[in-house]
N, C-alpha and C positions, 0 to 999 in steps of 0.2 A: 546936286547938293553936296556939301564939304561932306566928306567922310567923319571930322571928327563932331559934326552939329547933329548927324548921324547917329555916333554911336552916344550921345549927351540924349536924344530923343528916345531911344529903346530904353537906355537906365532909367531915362527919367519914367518912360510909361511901367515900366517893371516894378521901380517903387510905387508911384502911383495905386499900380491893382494889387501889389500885397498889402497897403495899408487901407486900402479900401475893403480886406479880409476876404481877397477869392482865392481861390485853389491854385497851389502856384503851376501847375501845370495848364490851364487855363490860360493866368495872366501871360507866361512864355510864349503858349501858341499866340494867344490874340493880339499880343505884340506885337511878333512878327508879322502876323498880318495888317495889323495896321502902320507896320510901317511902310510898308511893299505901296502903300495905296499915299502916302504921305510923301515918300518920294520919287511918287509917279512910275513906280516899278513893278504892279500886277502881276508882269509874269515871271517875275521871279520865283514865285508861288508854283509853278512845275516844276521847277530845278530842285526846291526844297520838297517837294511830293518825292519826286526820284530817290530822292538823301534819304531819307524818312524810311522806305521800304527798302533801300541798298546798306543804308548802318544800322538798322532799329530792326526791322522785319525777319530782314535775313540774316542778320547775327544772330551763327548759331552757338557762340559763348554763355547767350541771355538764358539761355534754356536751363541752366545751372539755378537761377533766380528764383523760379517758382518748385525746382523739384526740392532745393534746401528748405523754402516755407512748409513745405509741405512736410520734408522730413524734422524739422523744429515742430513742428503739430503732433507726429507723430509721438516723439520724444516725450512731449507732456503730456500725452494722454495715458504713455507707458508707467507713470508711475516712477520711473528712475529718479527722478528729482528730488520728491517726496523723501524716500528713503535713506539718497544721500545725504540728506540736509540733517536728517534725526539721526545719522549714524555719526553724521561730523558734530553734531551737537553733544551727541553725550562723552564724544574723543576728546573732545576739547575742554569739557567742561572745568579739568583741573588747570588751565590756563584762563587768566584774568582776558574779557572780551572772547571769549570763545566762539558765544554766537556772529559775533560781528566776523573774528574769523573763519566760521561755516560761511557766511555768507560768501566772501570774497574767494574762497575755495571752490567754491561749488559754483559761483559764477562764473569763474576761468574755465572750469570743467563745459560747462552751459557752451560758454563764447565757442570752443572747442568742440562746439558738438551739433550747433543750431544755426548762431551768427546773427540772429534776427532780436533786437533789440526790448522791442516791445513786450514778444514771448518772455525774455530773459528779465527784467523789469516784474511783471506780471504773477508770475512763476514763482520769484526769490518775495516778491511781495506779501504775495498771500500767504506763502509760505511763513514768513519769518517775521513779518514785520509786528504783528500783534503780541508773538513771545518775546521778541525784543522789549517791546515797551513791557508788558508784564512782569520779566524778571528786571526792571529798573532802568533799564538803556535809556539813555536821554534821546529825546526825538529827533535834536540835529543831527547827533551820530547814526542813529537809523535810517534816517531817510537820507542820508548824504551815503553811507557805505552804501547801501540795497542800490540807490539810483546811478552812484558811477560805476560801484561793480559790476550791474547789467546792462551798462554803456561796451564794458568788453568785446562783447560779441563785434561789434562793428570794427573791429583790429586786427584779435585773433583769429585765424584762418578756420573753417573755413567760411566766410564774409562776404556778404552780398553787394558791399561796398570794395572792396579791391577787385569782385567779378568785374563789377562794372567800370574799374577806374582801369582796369588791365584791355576792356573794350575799348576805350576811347584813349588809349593811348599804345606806342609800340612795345611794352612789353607783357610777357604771357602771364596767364593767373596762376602757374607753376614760381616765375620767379618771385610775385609780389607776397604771394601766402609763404615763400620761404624767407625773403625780406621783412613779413612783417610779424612773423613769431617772437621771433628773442624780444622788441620791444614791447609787443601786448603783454607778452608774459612775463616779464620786467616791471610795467606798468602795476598788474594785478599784485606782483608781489611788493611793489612800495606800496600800494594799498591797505596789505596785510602787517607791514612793517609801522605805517602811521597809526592802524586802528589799536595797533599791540603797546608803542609807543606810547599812544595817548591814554591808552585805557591803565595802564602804569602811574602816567601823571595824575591821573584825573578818575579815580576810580568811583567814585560820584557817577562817571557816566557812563559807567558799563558793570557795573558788580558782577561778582564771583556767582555762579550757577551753587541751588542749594544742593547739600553733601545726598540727600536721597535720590537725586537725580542719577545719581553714578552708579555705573556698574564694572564689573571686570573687566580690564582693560585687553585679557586675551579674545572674549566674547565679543568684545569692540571692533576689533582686529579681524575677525572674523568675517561679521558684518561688514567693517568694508570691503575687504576682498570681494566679498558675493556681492556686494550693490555696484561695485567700483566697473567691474568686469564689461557690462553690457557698454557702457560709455566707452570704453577702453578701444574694443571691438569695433565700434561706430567708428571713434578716433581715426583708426590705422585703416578703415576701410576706405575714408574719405583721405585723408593728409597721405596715408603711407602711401595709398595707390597713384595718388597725384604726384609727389613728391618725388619718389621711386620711380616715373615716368610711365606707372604700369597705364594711367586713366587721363583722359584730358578731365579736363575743369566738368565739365559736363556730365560726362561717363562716370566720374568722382560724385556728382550729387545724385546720378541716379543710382549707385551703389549705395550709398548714406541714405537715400529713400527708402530704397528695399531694404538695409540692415534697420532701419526703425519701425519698419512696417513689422518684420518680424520678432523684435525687441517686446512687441504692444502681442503677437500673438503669443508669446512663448510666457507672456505674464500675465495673459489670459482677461486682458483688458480691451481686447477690441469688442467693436458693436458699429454694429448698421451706422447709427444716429450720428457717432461721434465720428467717425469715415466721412459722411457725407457732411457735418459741422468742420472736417478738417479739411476736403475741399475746397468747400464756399468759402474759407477765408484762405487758403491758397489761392484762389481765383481772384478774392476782392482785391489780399495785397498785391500780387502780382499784377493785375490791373493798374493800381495808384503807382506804383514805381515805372511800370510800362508809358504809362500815360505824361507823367513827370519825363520821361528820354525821349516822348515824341515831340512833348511840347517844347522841352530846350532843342530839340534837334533843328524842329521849328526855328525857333528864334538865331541859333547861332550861323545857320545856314544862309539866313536872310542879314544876319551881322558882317558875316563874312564875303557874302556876295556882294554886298551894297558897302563895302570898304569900311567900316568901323571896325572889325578885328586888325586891319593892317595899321590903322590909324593907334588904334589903342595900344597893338605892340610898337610902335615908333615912338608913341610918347615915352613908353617904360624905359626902352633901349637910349633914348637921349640925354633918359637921366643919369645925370652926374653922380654914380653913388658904384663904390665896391660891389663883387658879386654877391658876398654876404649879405652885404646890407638889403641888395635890389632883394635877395631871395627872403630875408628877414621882413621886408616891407612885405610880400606876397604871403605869406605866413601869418603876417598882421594882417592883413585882408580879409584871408581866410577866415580870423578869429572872429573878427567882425562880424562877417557874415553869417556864422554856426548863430550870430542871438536873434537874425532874423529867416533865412530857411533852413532849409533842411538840408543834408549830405548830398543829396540827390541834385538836385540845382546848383549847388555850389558844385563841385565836381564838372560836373555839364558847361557850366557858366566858364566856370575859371580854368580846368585844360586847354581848349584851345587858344588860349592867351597867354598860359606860364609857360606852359611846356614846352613851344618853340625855342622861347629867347633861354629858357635852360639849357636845351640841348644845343646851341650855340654858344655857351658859357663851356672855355678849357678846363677841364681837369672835375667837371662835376657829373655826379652818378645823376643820371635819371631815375633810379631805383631807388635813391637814398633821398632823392628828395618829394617824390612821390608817396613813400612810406614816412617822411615827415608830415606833409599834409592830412595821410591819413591818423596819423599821432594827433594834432590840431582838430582833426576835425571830433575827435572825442568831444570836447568844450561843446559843440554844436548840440549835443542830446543834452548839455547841463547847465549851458548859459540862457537866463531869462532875458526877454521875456516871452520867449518861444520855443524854449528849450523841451524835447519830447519826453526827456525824462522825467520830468516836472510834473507835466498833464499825467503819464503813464501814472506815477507813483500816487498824484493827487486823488487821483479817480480810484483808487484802491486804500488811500490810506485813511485811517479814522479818523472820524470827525473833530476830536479834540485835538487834532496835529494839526498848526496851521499853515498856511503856503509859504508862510514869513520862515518856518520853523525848515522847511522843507530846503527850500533858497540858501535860507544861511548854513546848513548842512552839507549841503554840494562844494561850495565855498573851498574848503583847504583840499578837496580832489582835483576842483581847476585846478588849483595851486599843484598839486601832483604833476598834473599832464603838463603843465609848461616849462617843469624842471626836467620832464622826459624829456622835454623835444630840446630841451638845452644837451642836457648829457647825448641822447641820438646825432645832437648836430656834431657835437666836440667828436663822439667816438664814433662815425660811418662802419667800421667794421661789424658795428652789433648790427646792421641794417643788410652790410654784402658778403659776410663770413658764411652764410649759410646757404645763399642761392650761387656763389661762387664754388663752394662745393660742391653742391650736386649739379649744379650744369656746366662747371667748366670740364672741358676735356684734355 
């Protein structure tokens, strides 16, 4: 059968089972299976068994995946969060939008300490979301900062989305979490810069915090020190120890385990219940994300076996367009795809199809444009009508906040994220200044 009627039947059955609403790990595998049987290729079906346990099983990079879940569980069972949000609230208070900028503070801190989205979402949600409207916040602004602020996590290092973009491609999760710092936290901070902005213009939609809310500002100071410290700690134990070359990626998240394991005992917040409640969802996500790399491994195995990945890079390669533009199209792709799956398939799907004809492109970093995809793929947690941040916030937020309110709130942070990935493009430095550092010799 033609390779390229080939790779037109796997997209086509792909779309098919995700608007038919099954599990996109599911729709991957039984794709591939049914294509193997469509173009009379059955056994091809060992060869991707083999792939399956040689990339998925035995990569011991994945191990990093579930000790960070587990150490983000940790985290919010310790309390830290809590504390720093009411220390960053009353600091701010004499600054117009304060709360909005505790959120986006404390989120950066989160992304820097967790990486796991949902937690990060959750967390800033409960937390904040109710004083915000209380002291006046308009609902767009709420649910728009709370929902791309705890989109961070999936950027800033250390990230369960560049562990696994560092697997399925040739380089280490040492150089893509030094590649992708300066821009998360860049990101987070035009974040801070629009909520400040607008709450200036438009003081309507974040009023000043009342004068009895405040206290001394040394007392303040104080406070954060003490609450700031344990995050700090985690920080340096996870990033310094990787970064510094002391930890691989792995060795790195089971340090961040134990340093929040003991974060929860030294604040006298552990118990039986919430131990065994922070497993079972370390098992279940780790499960859903495991299961989503077996099923693409599935499908792209039997894509590539059965000639549609070579057909699909031939069409890309023949088109007629600058390297910018080819790489601007796959970026547009990319956007596209964040409004119908998830990081995790897009990733899976789209590496072994961009990243060759890149790294046969002169003079372009793989690093730098790896770390723009992961810039892009932010939109994926905030573009409806599948956007995770959406559902996250929806399912936490009040009933009189509508989803229309929710949507339109998110709105001028897309607009954020695709001014980053313009400025990332213009300046590659902010993306290879920092892993050029520590690992050129």
């Amino acid at each position: 059968m033609n390779p390229e009627l080939i790779a037109l039947i796997m997209f086509g059955l792909l779309v098919l089972g995700l608007f038919m609403g099954h599990p996109l790990a599911f729709v991957l595998g039984g794709t591939a299976v049914l294509t193997t049987f469509i173009v009379g290729k059955p056994m091809v079906l060992g060869i991707v068994i083999n792939r399956i346990y040689g990339d998925v099983l035995d990569n011991y990079t994945l191990i990093a995946i579930p000790l960070f879940v587990l150490m983000a569980r940790f985290l919010s069972d310790s309390g830290v969060t809590d504390r720093m949000f009411e220390t960053l609230r009353l600091l701010m208070s004499r600054v117009r939008g304060g709360l909005a900028l505790a959120v986006v503070f404390i989120s950066i801190l989160l992304a820097a300490t967790t990486g796991i989205i949902g937690a990060s979402i959750t967390v800033m949600g409960v937390m904040a979301m109710r004083p915000m409207l209380k002291y006046g916040y308009a609902p767009t602004l709420t649910s728009g900062v709370i929902a791309a602020s705890g989109c961070l996590g999936i950027l800033i290092p250390p990230s369960i989305m560049l562990i696994l973009m560092a697997s399925y491609s040739p380089l280490s999760v040492g150089e893509l979490f030094a590649g992708a710092m300066l821009p998360g936290v860049l990101l987070g901070l035009s974040y801070a810069v629009y909520v400040y902005v607008i709450s200036v213009l438009r003081p309507d939609l974040a009023p000043m915090v009342e004068a009895e809310e405040k206290i001394s500002r040394g007392e303040l100071m104080r406070m954060l020190v003490i609450e700031a410290m344990p995050p700090l700690v985690l920080i340096f134990g996870i990033l310094g120890t990787l970064l510094l070359g002391i930890a691989t990626a792995t060795e790195a998240s089971a340090i961040g385990a134990a340093l929040a394991l003991l974060i929860v005992l030294m604040r006298r917040k552990f118990e039986w219940k919430t131990f065994y409640s922070a497993m079972l969802e370390t098992g279940r996500t780790s499960a859903m994300i495991l299961f989503i790399v077996v099923g693409a491994t599935a499908f792209t195995g039997v894509f590539n076996i059965t000639g549609g990945l070579r057909a699909t890079q031939e069409i890309i390669r023949t088109l007629d367009m600058e390297p910018w533009m080819l790489m601007t199209m796959m970026l547009f792709i990319v956007f596209i795809l964040g409004a119908f799956l998830d990081w995790t398939g897009i990733v899976l799907l789209s590496f072994p199809i961009f990243l060759p004809i890149i790294q046969d492109m002169e003079g372009i970093s793989l690093l730098w444009f790896v770390v723009l995809m992961a810039v892009v793929l932010q939109t994926s947690f905030l573009t409806p009508p599948f956007g995770y941040a959406l559902f996250y916030l929806r399912a936490i937020a009040p009933s009189d906040v509508r989803t229309g309110q929710i949507i339109k709130g998110v709105l001028p942070f897309i607009g954020l994220i695709v001014i980053m990935c313009v400025v990332v493009a213009l300046f590659p430095p902010l993306v290879t200044w920092l892993p050029e550092t520590l690992y050129t010799k």
